[in-house]
Rosetta silent file (secondary structure, phi, psi, omega in degrees, C-alpha in Angstrom):
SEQUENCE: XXXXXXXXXXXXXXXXXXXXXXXXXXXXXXXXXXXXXXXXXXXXXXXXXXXXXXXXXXXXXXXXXXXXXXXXXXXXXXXXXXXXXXXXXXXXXXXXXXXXXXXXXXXXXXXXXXXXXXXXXXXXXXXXXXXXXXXXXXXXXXXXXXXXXXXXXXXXXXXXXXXXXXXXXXXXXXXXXXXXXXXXXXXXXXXXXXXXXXXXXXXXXXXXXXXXXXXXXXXXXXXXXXXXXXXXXXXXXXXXXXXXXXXXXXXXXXXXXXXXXXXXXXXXXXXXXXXXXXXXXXXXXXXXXXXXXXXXXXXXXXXXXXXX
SCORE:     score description
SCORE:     0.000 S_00000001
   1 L     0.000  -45.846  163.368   46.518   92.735  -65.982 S_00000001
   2 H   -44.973  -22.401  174.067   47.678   89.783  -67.535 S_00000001
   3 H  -103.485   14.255 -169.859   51.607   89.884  -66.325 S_00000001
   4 H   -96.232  -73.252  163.665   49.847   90.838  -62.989 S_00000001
   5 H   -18.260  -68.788  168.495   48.099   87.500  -62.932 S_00000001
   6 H   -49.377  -40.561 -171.453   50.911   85.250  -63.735 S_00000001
   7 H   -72.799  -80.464 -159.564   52.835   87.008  -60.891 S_00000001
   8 H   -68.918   -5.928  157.997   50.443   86.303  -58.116 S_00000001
   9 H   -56.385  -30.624 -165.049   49.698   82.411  -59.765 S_00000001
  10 H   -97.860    1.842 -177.056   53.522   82.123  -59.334 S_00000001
  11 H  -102.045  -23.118 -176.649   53.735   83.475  -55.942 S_00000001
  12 H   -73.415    2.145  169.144   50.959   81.274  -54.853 S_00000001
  13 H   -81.829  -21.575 -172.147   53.162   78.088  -55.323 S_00000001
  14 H   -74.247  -44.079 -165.565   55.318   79.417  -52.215 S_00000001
  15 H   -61.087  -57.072  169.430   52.689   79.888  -50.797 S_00000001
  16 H   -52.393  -26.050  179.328   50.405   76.255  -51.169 S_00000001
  17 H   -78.715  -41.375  169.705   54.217   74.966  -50.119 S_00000001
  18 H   -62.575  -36.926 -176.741   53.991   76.238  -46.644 S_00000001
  19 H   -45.411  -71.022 -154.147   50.184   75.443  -46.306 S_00000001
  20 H   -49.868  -53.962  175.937   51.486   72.150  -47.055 S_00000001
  21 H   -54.843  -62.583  148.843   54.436   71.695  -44.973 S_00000001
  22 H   -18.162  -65.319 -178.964   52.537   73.395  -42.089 S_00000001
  23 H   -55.926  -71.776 -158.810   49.753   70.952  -42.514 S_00000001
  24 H   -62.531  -88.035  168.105   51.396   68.002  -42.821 S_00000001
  25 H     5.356  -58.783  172.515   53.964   68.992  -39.674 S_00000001
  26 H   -69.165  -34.382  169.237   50.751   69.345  -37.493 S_00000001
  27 H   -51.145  -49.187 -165.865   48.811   66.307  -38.590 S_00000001
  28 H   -75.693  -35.171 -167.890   52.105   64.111  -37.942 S_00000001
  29 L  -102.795   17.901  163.186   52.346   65.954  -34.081 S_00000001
  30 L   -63.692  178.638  171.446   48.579   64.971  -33.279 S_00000001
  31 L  -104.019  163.112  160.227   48.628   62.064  -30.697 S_00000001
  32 L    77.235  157.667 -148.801   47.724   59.266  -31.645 S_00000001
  33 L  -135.149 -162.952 -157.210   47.547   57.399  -35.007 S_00000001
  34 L   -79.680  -39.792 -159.781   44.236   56.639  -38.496 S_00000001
  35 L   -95.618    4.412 -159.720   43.700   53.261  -36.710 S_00000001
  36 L   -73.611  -54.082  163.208   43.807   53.700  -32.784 S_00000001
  37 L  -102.102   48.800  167.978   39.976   54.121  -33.013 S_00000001
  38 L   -36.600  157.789  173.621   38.917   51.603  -35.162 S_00000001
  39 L   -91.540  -11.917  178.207   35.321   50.197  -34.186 S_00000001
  40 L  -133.471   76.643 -177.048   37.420   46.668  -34.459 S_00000001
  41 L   -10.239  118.191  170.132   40.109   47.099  -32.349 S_00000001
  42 L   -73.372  155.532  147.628   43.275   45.434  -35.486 S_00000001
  43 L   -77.659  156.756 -158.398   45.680   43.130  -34.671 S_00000001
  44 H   -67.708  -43.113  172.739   49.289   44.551  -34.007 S_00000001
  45 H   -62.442  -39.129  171.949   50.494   43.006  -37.627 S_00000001
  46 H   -31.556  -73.311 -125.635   47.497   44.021  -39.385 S_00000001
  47 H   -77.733  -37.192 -129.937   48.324   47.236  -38.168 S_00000001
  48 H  -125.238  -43.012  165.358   51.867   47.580  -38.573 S_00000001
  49 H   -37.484  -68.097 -163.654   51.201   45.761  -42.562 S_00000001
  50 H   -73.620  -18.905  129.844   49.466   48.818  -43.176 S_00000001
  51 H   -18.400  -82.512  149.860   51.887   50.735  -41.745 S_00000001
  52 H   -16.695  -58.215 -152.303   54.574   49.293  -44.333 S_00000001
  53 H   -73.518  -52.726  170.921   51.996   49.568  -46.699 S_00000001
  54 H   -40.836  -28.938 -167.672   51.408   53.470  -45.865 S_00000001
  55 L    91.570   -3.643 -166.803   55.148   54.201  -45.343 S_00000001
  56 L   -96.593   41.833  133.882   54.550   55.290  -42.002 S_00000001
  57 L   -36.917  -98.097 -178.884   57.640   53.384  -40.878 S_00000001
  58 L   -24.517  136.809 -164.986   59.705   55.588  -42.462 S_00000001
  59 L   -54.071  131.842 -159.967   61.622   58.690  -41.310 S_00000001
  60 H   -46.436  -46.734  175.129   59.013   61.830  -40.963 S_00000001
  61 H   -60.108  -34.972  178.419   61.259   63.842  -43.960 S_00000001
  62 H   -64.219  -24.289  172.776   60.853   60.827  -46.334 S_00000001
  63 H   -81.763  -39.624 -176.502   56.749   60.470  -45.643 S_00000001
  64 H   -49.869  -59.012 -142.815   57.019   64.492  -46.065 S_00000001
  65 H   -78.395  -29.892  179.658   59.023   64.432  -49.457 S_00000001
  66 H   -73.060  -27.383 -169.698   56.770   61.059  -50.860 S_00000001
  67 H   -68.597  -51.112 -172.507   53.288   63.041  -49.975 S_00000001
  68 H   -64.283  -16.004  173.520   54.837   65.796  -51.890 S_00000001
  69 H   -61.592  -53.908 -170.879   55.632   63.965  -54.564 S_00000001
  70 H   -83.504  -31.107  174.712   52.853   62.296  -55.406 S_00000001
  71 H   -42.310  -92.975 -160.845   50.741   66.393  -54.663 S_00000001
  72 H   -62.060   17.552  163.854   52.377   67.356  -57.293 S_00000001
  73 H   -90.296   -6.773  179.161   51.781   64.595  -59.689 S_00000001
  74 H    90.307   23.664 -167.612   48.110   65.417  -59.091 S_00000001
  75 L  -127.870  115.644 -169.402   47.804   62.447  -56.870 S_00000001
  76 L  -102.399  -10.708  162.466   46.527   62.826  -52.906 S_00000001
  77 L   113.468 -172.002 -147.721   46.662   59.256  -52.036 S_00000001
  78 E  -129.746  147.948  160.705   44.025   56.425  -50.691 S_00000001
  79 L  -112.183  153.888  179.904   42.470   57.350  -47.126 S_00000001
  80 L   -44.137  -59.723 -152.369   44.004   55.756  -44.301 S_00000001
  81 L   -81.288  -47.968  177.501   40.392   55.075  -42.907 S_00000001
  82 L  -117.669   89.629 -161.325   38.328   54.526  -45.783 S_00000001
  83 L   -74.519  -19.516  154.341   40.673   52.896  -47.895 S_00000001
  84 L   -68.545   14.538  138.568   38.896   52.117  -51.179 S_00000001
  85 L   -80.021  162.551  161.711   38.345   55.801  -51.880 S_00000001
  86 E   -98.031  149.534  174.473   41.011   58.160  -53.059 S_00000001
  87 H   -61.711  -29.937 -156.328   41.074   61.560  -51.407 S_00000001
  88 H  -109.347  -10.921  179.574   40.726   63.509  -54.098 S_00000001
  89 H   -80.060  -28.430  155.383   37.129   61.112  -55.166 S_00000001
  90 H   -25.727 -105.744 -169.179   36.335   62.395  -51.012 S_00000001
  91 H   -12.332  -50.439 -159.600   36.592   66.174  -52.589 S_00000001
  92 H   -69.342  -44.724  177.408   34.860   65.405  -55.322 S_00000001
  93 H   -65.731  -60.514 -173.845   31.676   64.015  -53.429 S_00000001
  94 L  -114.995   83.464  108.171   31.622   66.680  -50.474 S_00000001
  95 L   -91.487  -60.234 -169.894   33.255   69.433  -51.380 S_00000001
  96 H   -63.529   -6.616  166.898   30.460   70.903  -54.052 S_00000001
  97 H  -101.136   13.549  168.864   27.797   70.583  -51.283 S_00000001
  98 H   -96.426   -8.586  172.787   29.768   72.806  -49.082 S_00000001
  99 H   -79.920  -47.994 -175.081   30.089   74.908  -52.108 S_00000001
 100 H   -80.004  -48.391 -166.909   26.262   75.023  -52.878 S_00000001
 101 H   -57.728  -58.751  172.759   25.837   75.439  -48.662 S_00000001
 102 H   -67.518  -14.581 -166.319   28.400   78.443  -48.975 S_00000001
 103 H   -92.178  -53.118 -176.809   26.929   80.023  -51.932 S_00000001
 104 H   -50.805  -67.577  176.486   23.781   80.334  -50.286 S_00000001
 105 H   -81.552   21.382  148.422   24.797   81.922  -47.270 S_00000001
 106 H  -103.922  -25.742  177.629   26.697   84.283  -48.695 S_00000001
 107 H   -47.328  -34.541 -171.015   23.990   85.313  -50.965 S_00000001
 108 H   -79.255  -40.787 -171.241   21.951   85.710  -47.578 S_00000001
 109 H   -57.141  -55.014  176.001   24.926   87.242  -45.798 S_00000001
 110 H   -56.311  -59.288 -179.419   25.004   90.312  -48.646 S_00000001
 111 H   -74.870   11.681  130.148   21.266   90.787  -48.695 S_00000001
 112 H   -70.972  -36.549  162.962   21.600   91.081  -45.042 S_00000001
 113 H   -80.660  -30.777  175.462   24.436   92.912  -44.907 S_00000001
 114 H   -69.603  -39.426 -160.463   24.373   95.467  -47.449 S_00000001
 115 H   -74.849  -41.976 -178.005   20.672   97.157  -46.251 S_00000001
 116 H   -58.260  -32.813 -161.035   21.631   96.810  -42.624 S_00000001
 117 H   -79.723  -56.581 -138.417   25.409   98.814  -43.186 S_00000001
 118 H   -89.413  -14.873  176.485   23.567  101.244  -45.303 S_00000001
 119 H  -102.798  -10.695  161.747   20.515  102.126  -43.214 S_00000001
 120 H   -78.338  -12.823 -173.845   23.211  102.476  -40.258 S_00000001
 121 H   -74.427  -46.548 -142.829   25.466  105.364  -42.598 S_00000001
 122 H   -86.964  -40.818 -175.440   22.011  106.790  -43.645 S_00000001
 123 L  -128.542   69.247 -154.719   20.516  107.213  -40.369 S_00000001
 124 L   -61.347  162.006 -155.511   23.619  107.778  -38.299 S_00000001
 125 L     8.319   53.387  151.507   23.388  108.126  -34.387 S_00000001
 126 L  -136.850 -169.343 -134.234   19.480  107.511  -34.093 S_00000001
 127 H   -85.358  -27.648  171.540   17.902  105.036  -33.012 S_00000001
 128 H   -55.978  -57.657 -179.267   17.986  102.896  -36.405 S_00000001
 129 H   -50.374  -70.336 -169.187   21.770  103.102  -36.336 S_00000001
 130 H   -82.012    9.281  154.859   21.985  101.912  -33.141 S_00000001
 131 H   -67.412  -50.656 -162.393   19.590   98.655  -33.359 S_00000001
 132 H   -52.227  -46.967  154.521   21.605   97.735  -36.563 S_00000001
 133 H   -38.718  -74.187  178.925   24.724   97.970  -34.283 S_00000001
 134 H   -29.527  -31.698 -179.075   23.474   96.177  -31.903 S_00000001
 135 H   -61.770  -55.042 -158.668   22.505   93.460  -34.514 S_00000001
 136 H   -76.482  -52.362  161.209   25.735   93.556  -35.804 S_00000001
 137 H   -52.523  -13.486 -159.854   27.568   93.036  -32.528 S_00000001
 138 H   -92.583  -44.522 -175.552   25.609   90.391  -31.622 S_00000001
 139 H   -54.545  -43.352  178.106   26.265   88.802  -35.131 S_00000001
 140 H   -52.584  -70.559 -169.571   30.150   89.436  -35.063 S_00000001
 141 H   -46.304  -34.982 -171.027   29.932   87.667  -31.154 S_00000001
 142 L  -102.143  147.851 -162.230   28.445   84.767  -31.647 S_00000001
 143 L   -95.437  132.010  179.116   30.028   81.640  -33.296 S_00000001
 144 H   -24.003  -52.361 -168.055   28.197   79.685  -36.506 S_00000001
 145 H   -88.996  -16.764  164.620   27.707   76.503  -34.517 S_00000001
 146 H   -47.838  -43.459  170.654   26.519   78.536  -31.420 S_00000001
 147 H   -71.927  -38.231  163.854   24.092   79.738  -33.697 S_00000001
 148 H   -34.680  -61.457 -175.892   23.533   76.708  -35.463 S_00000001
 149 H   -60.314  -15.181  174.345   22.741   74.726  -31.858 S_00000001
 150 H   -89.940  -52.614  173.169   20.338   77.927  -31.212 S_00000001
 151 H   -55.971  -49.327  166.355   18.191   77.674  -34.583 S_00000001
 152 H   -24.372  -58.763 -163.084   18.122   73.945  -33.823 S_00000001
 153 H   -75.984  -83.962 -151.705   16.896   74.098  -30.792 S_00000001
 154 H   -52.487 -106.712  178.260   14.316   77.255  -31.056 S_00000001
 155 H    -6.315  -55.401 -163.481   13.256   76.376  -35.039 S_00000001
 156 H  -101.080  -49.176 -178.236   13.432   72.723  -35.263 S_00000001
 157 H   -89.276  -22.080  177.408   13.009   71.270  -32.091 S_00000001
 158 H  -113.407   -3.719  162.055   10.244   73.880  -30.150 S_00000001
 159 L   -82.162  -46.749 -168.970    8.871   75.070  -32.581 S_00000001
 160 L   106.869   -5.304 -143.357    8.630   72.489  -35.211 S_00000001
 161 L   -70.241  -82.773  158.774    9.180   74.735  -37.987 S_00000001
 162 L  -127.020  136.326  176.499   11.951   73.159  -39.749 S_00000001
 163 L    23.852  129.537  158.385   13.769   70.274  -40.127 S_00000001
 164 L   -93.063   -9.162  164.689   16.338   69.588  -37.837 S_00000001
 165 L  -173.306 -173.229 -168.160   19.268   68.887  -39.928 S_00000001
 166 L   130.409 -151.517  159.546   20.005   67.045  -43.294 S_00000001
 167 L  -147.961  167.094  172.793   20.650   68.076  -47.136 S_00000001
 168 L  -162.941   -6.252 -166.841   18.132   68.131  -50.090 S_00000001
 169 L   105.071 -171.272 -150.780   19.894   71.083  -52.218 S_00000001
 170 L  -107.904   13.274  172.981   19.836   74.236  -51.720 S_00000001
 171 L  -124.644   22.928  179.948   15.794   74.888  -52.401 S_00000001
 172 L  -102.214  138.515 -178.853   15.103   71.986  -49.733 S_00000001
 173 H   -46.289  -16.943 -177.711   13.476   73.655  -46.312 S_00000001
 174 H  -117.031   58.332 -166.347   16.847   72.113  -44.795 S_00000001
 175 H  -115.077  -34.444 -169.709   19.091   74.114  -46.102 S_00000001
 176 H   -40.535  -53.368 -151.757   17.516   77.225  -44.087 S_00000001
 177 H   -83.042  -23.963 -174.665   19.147   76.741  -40.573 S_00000001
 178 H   -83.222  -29.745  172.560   22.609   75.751  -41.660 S_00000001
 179 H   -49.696  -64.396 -167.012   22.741   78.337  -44.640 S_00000001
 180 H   -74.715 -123.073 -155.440   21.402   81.582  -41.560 S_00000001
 181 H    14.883  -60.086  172.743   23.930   80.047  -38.907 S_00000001
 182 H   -56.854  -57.859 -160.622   26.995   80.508  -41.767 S_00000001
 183 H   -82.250  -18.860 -153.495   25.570   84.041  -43.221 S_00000001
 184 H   -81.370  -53.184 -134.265   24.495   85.723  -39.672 S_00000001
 185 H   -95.951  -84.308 -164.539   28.276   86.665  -38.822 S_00000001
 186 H   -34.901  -34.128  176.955   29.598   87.600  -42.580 S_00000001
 187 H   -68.043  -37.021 -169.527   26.395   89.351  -43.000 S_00000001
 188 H   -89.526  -43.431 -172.597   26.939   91.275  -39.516 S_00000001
 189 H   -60.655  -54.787  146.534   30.516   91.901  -40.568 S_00000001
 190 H   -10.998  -55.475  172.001   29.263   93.654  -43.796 S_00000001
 191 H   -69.046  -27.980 -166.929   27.137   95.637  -42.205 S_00000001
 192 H   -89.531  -92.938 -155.171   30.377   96.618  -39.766 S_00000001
 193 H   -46.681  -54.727 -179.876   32.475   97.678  -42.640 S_00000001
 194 H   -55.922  -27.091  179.949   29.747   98.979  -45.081 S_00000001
 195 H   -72.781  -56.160  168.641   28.604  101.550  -42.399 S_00000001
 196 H   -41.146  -50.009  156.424   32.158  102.932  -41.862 S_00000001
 197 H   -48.062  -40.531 -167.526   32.694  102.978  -45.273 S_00000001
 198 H   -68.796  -35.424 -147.620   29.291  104.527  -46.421 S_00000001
 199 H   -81.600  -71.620  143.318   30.121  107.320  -43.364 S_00000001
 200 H     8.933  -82.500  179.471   33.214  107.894  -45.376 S_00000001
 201 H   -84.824  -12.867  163.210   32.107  108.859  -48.603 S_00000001
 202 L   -75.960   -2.484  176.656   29.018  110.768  -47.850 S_00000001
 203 L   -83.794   -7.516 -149.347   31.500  113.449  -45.724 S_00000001
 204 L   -81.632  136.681  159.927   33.187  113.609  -49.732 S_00000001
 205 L   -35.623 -107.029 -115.699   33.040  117.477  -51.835 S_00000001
 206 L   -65.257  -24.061  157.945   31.531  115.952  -54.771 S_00000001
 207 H   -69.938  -49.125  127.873   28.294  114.404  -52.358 S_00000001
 208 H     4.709  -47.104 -169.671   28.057  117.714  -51.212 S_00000001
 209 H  -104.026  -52.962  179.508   27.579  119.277  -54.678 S_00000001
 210 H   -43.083  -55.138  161.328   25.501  116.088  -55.796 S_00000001
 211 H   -32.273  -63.990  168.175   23.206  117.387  -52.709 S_00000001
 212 H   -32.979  -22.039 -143.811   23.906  121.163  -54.088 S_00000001
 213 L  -100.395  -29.560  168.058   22.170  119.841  -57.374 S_00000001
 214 L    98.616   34.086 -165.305   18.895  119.191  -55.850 S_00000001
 215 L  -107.862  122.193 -169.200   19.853  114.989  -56.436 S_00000001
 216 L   -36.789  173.005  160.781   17.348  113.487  -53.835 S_00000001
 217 H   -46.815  -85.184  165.002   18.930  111.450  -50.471 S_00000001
 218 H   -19.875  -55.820 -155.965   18.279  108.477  -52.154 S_00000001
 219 H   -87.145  -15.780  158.732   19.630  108.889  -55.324 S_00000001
 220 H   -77.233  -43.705  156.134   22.757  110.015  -53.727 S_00000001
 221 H   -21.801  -72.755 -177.920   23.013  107.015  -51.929 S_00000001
 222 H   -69.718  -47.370 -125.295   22.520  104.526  -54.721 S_00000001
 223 H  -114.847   -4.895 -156.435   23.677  106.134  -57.798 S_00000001
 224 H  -133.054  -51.986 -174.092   26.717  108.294  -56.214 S_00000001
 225 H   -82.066  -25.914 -154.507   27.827  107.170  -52.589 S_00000001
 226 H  -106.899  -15.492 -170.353   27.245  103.226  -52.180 S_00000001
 227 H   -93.057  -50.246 -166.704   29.510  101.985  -55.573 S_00000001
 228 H   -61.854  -34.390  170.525   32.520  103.652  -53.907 S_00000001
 229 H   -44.565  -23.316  179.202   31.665  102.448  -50.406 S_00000001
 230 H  -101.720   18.454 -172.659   31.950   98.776  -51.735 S_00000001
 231 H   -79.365  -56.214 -164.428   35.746   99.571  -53.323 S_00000001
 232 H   -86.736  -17.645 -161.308   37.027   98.299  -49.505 S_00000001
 233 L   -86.011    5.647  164.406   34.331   96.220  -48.697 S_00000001
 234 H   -39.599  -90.888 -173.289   35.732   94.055  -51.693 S_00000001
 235 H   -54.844   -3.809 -173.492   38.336   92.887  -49.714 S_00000001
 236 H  -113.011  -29.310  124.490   36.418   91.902  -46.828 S_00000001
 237 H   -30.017  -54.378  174.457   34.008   89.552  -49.027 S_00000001
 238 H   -69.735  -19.958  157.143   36.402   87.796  -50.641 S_00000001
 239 H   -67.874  -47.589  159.259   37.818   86.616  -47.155 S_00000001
 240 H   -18.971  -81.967  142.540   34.507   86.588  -46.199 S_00000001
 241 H    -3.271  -76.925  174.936   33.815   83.864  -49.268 S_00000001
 242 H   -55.069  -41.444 -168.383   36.758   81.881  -48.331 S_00000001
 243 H   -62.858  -49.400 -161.147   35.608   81.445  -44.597 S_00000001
 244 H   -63.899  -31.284 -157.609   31.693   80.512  -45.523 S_00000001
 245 H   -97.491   -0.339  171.784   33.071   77.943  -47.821 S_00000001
 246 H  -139.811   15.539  149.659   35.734   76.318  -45.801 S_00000001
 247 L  -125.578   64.070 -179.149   34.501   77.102  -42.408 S_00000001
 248 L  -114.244   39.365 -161.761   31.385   75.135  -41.756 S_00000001
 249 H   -60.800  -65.576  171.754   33.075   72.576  -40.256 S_00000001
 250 H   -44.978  -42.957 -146.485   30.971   72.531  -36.795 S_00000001
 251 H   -94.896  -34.336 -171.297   27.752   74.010  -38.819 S_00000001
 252 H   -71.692  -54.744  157.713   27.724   70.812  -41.030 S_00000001
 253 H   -12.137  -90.253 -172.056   28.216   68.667  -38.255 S_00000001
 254 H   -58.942  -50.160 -166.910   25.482   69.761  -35.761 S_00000001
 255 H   -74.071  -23.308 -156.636   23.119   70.098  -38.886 S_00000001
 256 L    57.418   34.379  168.822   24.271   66.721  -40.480 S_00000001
 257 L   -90.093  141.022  173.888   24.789   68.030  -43.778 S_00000001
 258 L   -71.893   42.493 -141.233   27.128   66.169  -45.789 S_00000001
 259 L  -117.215  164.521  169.683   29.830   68.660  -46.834 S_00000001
 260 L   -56.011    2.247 -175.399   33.565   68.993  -46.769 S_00000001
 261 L  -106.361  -30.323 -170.928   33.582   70.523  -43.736 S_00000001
 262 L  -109.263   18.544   98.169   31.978   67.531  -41.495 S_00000001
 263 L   -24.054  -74.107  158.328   34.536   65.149  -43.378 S_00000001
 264 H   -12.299  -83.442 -148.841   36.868   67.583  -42.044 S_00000001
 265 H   -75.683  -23.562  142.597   35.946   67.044  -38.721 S_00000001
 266 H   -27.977  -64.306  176.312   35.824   62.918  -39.077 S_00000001
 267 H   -87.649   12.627  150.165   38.862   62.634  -40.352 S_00000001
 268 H   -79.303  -50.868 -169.059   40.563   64.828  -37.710 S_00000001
 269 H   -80.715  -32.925  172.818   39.034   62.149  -35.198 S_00000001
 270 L   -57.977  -17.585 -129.321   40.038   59.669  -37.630 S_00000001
 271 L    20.258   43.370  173.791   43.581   61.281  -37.854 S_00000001
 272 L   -70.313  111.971 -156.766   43.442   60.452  -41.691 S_00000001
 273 H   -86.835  -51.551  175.132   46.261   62.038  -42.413 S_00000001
 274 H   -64.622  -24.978  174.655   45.840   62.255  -46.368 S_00000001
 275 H   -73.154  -81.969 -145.389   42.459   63.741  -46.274 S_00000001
 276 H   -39.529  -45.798  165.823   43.548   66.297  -43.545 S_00000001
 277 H   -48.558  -77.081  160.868   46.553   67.069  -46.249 S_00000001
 278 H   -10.827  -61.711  165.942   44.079   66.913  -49.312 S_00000001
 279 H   -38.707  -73.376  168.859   41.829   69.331  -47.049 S_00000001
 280 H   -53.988    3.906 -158.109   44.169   71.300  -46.244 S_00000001
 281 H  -120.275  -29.493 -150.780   45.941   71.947  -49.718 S_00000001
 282 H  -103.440  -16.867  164.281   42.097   72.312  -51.154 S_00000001
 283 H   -67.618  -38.046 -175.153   41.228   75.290  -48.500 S_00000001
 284 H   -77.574   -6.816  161.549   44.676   77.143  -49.156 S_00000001
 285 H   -77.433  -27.089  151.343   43.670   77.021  -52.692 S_00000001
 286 H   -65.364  -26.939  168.326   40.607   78.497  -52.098 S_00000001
 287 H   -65.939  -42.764 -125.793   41.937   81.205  -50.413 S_00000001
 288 H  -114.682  -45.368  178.015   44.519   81.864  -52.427 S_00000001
 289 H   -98.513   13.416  136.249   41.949   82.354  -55.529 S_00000001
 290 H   -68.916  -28.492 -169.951   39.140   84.382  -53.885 S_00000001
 291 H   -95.383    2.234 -173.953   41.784   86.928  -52.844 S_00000001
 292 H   -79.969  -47.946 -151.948   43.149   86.581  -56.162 S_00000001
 293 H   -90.333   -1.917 -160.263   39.630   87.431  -57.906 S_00000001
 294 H   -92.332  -44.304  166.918   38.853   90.314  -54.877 S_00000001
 295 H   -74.981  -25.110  157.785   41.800   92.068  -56.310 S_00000001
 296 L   -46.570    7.468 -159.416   40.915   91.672  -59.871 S_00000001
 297 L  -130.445   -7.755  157.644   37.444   92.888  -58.877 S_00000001
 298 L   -85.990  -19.569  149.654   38.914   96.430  -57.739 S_00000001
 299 L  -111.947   47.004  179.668   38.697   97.504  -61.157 S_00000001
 300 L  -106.094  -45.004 -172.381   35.663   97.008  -61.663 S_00000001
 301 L  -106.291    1.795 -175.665   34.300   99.100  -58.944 S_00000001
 302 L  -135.812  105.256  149.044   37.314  101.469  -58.974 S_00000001
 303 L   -45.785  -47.817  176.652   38.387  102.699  -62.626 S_00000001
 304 L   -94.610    9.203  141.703   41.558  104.424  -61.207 S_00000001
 305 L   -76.700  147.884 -178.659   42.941  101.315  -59.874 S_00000001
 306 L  -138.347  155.361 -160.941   45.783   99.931  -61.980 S_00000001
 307 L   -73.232  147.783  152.338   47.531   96.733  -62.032 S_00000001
 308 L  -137.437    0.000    0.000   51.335   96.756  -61.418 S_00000001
């Protein structure tokens, strides 16, 4: 497993080089430039100082090849907009509550997802099965911050219930609407996979003879049927994973929580070009190591996969 590892860490440098080039390519073809919507409109030297100071004078391959330079020195730069921070002390401040934000709602997403896929396998074309669908389509259909802007509304604002948006950690009442908004789709998508799956291995010989055996419904379910059913759904969590934790862009927003994701979306309006880089370098690494850990995480639920 170990010469398997080094091989995808070393393929994943190819890879973080295209995020990056990608990234940086689009940010630079945005209209518009970090300072055009200042709240105090610069003067044209100011502006053009900073400019100098920034490099962005210089011909687009030479700002490509210095940003790369200093990434791989470990260094992401100053932000354009808020120029006493560094980019990577940004990360450091909002990233771990989008982390704590994401953790939560996936936890919610699974204990949502797993009962619902599994009471659709178990009680297949009746009437259970098809509310669960139904659930599940609805969940799949609808977009985080659609949902967000609905729990807002219905929860916070007519009811009264909770909060309408803020942070406190993750055991403060206003963690609830942005946390179900993230997990209702991953959670519906579970449920989407886990049924097909479940459907799958209960048609299997050896459930058949566990049934022959006199080993109750249940007990085939849990103990016989449901650890292989979660061999594919593997891969569809750890994608899953990446998405809650680097796509809450909108959900952060609308809620006002203070996460990497509604940074994001500032400094896209900002066009701060090194956080959008920074961002963008610190999602494809998440990606890149959740799908890394989903396959290391097939043998664990699968004994006759092997590494190669």
């Amino acid at each position: 497993m170990g010469a398997y590892l080094v091989r995808r860490l070393l393929l994943a440098v190819p890879t973080m080089a295209v995020v990056y080039t990608v990234a940086f390519l689009l940010v630079h073809a945005t209209p518009g430039g970090p300072w055009d919507n200042a709240e105090k409109p610069l003067a044209p030297q100011v502006i053009e100082n900073i400019r100098l100071k920034f490099h962005l004078n210089e011909p687009l391959w030479d700002q490509y090849l210095l940003y790369l330079r200093d990434a791989v020195h470990g260094s992401l730069g100053p932000s354009y907009v808020n120029a006493a921070r560094d980019v990577s002390e940004i990360i450091s401040d909002f990233f771990p509550v989008s982390v704590q934000l994401g953790a939560v709602a996936m936890v919610w997403a699974v204990a949502f997802g797993i009962p619902l896929g599994t009471l659709a396998a178990v009680y297949r074309n009746t009437p259970v099965d098809y509310a669960a669908m139904g659930i599940v389509v609805v969940g799949i259909s609808i977009p985080n911050y659609v949902m967000a802007t609905i729990l807002v509304t219905v929860l916070a604002v007519l009811l009264h219930w909770l909060p309408t948006g803020g942070w406190g950690g993750v055991l403060d009442l206003r963690v609830v609407i942005p946390a179900a908004a993230i997990a209702f789709r991953p959670g519906a998508t579970l449920a989407r996979y886990l049924r097909t799956s479940l459907l799958e291995v209960l048609g299997q010989d050896y459930i058949r003879t566990a049934r022959a055996k006199g080993v109750s419904g249940r007990g085939v379910v849990i103990r016989h049927a449901l650890r292989n059913a979660l061999v594919p759904i593997a891969t569809v969590s750890g994608i899953l994973v990446a998405d809650v934790i680097t796509g809450s862009f909108f959900v952060e927003t609308i809620t006002r929580v203070p996460g990497i994701g509604r940074y994001f979306v500032l400094a896209t309006t900002g066009r701060d070009y090194p956080v959008l880089l920074g961002l963008a370098l610190l999602f494809g690494v998440v990606i890149i190591t959740m799908n890394i850990l989903v396959d290391l995480t097939y043998a664990a639920l699968d004994p006759q996969v092997r590494y190669e």
